[in-house]
C-alpha positions as CSV (number, residue, x, y, z in Angstrom):
1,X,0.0,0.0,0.0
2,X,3.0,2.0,0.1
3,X,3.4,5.3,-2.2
4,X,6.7,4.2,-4.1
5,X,6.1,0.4,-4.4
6,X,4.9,-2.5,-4.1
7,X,7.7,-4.9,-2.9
8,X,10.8,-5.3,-4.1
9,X,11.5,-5.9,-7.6
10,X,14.0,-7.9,-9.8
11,X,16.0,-6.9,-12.9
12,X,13.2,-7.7,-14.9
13,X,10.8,-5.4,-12.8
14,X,8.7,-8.2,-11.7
15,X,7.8,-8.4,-8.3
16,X,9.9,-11.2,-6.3
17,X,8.5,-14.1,-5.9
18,X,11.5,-16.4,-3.7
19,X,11.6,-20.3,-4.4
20,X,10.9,-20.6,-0.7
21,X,7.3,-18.8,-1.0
22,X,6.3,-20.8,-3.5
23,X,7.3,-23.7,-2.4
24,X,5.3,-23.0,1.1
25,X,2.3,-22.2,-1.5
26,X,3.1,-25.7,-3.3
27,X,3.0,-27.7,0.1
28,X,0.4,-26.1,1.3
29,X,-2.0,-26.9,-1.5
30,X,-1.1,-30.8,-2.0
31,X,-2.3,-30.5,1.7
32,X,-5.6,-28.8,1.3
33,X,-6.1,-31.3,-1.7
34,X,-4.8,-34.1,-0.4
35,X,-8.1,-33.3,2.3
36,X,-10.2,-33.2,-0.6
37,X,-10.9,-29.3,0.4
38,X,-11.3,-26.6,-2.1
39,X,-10.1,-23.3,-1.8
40,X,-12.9,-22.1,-0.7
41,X,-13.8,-24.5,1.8
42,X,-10.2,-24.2,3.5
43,X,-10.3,-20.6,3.5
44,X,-13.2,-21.0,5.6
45,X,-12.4,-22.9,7.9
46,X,-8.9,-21.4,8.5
47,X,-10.8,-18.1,8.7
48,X,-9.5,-16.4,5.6
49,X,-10.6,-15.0,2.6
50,X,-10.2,-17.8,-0.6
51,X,-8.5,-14.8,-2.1
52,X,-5.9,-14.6,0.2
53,X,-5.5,-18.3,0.5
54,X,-5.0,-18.7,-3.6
55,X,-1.8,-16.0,-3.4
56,X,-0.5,-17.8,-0.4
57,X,-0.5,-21.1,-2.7
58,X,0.6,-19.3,-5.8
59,X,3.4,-18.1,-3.7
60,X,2.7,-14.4,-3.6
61,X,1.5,-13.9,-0.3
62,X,3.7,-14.4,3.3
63,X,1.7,-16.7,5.3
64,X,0.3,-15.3,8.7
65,X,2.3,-16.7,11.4
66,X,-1.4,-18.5,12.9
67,X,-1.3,-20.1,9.7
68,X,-0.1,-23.5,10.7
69,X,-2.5,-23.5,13.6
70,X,-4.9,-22.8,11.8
71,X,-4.7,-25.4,9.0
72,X,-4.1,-28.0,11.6
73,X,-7.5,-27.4,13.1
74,X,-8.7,-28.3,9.5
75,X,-6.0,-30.9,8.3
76,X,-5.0,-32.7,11.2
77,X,-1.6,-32.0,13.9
78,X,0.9,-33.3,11.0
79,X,-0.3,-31.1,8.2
80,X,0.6,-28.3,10.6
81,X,3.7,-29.4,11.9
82,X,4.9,-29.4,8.4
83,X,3.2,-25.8,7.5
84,X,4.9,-24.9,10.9
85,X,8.3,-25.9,9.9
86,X,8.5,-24.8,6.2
87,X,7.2,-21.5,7.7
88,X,10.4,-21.3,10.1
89,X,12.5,-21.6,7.3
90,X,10.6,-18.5,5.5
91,X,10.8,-16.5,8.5
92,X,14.9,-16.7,8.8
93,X,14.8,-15.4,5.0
94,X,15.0,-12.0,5.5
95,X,14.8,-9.3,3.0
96,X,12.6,-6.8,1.5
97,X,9.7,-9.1,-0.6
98,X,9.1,-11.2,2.0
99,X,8.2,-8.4,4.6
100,X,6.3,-6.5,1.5
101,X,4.3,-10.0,0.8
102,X,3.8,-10.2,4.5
103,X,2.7,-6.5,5.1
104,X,0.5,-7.3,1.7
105,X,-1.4,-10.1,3.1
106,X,-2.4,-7.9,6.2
107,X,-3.4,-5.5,4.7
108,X,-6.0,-7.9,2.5
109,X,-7.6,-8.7,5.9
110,X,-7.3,-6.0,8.0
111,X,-10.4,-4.5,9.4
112,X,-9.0,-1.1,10.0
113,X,-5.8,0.3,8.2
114,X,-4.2,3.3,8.8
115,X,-2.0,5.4,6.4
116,X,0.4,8.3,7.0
117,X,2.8,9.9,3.7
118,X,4.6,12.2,3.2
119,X,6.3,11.1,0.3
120,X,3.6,10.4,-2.3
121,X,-0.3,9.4,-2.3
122,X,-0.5,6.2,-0.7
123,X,-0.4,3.6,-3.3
124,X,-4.3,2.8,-2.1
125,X,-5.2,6.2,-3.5
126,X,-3.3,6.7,-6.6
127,X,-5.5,6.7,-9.9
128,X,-4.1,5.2,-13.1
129,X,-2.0,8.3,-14.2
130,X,-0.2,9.3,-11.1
131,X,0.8,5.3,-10.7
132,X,2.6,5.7,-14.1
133,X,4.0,9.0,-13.4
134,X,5.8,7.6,-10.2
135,X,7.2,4.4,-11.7
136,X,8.4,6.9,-15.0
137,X,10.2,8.3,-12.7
138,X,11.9,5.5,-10.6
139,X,16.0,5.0,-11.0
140,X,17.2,2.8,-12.5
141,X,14.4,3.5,-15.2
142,X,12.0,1.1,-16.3
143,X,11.0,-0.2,-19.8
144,X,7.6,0.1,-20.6
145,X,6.5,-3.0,-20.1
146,X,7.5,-3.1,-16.8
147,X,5.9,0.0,-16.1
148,X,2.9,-1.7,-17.2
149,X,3.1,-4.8,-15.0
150,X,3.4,-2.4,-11.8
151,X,0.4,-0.1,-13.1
152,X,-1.5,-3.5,-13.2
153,X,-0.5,-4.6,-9.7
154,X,-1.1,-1.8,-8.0
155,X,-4.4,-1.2,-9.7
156,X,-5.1,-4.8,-8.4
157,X,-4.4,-3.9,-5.0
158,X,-6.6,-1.3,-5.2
159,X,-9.3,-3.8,-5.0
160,X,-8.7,-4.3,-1.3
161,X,-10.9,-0.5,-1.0
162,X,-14.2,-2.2,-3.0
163,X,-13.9,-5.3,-1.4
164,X,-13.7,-4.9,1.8
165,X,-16.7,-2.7,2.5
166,X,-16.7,-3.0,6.5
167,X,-12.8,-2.1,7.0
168,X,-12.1,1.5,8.1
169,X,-9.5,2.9,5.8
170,X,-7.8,6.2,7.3
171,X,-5.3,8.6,5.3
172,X,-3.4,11.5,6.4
173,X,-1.4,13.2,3.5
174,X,0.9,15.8,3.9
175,X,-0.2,18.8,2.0
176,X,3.0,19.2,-0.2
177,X,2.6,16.1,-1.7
178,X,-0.1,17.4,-3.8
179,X,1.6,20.4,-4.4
180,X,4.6,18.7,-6.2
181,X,2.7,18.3,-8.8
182,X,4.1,14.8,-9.5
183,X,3.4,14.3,-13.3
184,X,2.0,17.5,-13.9
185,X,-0.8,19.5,-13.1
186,X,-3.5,17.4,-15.6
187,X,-2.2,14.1,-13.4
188,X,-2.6,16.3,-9.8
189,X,-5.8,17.2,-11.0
190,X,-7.3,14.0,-11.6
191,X,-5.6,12.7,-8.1
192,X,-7.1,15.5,-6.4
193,X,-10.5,14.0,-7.9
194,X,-9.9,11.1,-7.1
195,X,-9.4,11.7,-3.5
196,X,-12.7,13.9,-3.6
197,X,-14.3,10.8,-4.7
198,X,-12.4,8.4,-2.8
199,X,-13.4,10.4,0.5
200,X,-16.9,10.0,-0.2
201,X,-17.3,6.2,0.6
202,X,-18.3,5.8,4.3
203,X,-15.4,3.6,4.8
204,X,-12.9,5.8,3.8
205,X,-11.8,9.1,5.7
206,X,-9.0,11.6,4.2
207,X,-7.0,14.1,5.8
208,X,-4.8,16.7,4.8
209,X,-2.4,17.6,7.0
210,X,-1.5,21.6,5.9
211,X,1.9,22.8,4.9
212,X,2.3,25.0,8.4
213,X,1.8,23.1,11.1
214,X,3.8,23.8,14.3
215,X,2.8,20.8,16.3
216,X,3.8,18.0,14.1
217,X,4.1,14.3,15.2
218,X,5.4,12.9,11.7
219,X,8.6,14.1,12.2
220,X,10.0,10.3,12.2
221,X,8.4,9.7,8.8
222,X,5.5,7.6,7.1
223,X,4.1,4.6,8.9
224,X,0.8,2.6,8.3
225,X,-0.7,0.4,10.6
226,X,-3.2,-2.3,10.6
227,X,-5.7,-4.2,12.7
228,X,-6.5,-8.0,12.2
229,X,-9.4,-9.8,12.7
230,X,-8.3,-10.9,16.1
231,X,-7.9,-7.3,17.0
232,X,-3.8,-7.5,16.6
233,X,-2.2,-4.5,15.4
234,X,0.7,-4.3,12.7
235,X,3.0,-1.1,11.7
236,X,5.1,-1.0,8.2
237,X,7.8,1.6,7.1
238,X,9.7,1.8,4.5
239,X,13.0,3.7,3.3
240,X,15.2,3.5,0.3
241,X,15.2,-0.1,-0.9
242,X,14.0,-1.1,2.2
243,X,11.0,-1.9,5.0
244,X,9.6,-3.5,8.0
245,X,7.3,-5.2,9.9
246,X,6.8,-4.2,13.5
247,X,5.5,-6.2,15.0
248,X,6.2,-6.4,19.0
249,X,3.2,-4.4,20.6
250,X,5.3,-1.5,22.2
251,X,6.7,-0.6,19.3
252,X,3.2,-1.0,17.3
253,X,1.6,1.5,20.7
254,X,4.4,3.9,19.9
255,X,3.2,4.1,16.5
256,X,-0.6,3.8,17.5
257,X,-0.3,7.1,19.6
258,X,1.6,9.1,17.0
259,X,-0.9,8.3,14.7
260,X,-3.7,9.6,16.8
261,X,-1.9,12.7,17.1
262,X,-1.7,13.5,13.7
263,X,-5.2,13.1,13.2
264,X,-5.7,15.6,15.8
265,X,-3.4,17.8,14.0
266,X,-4.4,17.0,10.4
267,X,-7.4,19.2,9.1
268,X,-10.6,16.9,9.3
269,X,-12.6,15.5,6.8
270,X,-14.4,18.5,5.8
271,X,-12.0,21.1,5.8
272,X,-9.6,18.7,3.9
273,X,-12.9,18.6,1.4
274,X,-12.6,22.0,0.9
275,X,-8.7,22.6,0.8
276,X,-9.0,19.6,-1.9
277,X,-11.7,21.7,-3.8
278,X,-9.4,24.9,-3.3
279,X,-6.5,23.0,-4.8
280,X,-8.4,21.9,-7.4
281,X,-9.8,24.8,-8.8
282,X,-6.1,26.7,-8.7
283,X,-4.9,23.8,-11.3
């Protein structure tokens, strides 16, 4: 969901997909069939959605760490011992895809998500021609067909907004984003549109956090947070060619309260409305 990309990518431009992920995917499938389970009948009984269960066995998703636990409730103690293990060996594989595919999967079933940039839109919110704009841009450059394939994936992960009607999606975007007029001013203005429209769903709320603002708890840098079903909370940051998932719960708190302080500080929903609007009619 992040603003500059969407996991780390290969010479070819192609997300990573490691041998070890999806060889977990492979094992885990023989598994589920081996049960005579479809996809859809595993993902609900492990409490998933079949969606999320198909790009864990296609090997583009990091399995949750209840995974195994899960499964064995479904496929019997030895199916998860061997999920269990196999996941151990993902986990000491450390590295930039698998904490993006792992940060990606919880974000597919969170019920709350939380977003603060000040780099770009977050990748959740970017239409069609500010995607392409940013990945024009990347160093080293991209060919165009691999501009394409990242346009198409993030597009796809877009999907998570539609889909999942009953999660509370919160954005707090630094005001100078929009001002950079990444791409040009015809691409800001069909962003700013698209936020306008995006911040009309009941699920959504955007804020704008303006460009003076004495009080600022962001000074650290973007973060986005998430909240599972069983009411766990993740963070994820990212830097240069790198990320990570926080996951111990007082370093997720830590995050938690910043958070909640810039939404106190960021204008709210109808004031960033009508600085949007402002915005927009300047372009």
């Amino acid at each position: 969901m992040t603003a500059d990309h969407d996991g780390d990518t290969a010479a070819g431009g192609e997300p990573e997909l490691s041998d070890s992920l999806r060889t977990f995917g492979a094992v885990l499938k023989a598994l589920r069939e081996a049960d005579g389970l479809t996809q859809e009948e595993f993902a609900l009984r492990v409490r998933y959605s079949a969606a999320y269960v198909a790009k864990i066995e296609q090997g583009k998703r990091f399995p949750p760490e209840n995974l195994p636990d899960r499964a064995a409730e479904v496929l019997g103690s030895v199916a998860g011992k061997v999920l269990a293990a196999a996941a151990k060996s993902l986990r000491r594989k450390a590295g930039l895809a698998s904490w993006f595919l792992q940060w990606a999967g919880i974000e597919e079933e969170a019920i709350t998500l939380y977003a603060y940039e000040c780099r770009g839109v977050p990748g959740l919110l970017q239409p069609e021609g500010y995607i392409r704009a940013v990945f024009e841009r990347q160093l080293p450059p991209l060919t165009e067909e691999q501009i394409g394939r990242q346009v198409a994936a993030r597009l796809e992960r877009q999907r998570v907004l539609s889909e999942r009607p009953n999660t509370a999606f919160s954005f707090i975007i630094e005001q100078c984003i929009l001002e950079r007029h990444v791409g040009g001013s015809d691409v800001t203005k069909v962003a700013v549109d698209h936020l306008l429209d995006l911040g009309r769903r009941t699920n959504v709320e955007i804020q704008i956090m303006p460009l003076r603002q004495e009080d600022h708890a962001g000074t650290d840098g973007q973060m986005y947070l998430a909240e599972s079903a069983g009411n766990q909370w993740f963070g994820y940051v990212e830097g240069h060619r790198s990320s990570a998932l926080i996951t111990a719960s007082s370093e997720v708190s830590i995050l938690l309260q910043r958070y909640g302080k810039l939404r106190s500080q960021a204008l709210d929903c109808r004031a960033t409305v009508s600085l949007l609007e402002q915005m927009r009619g300047a372009l």
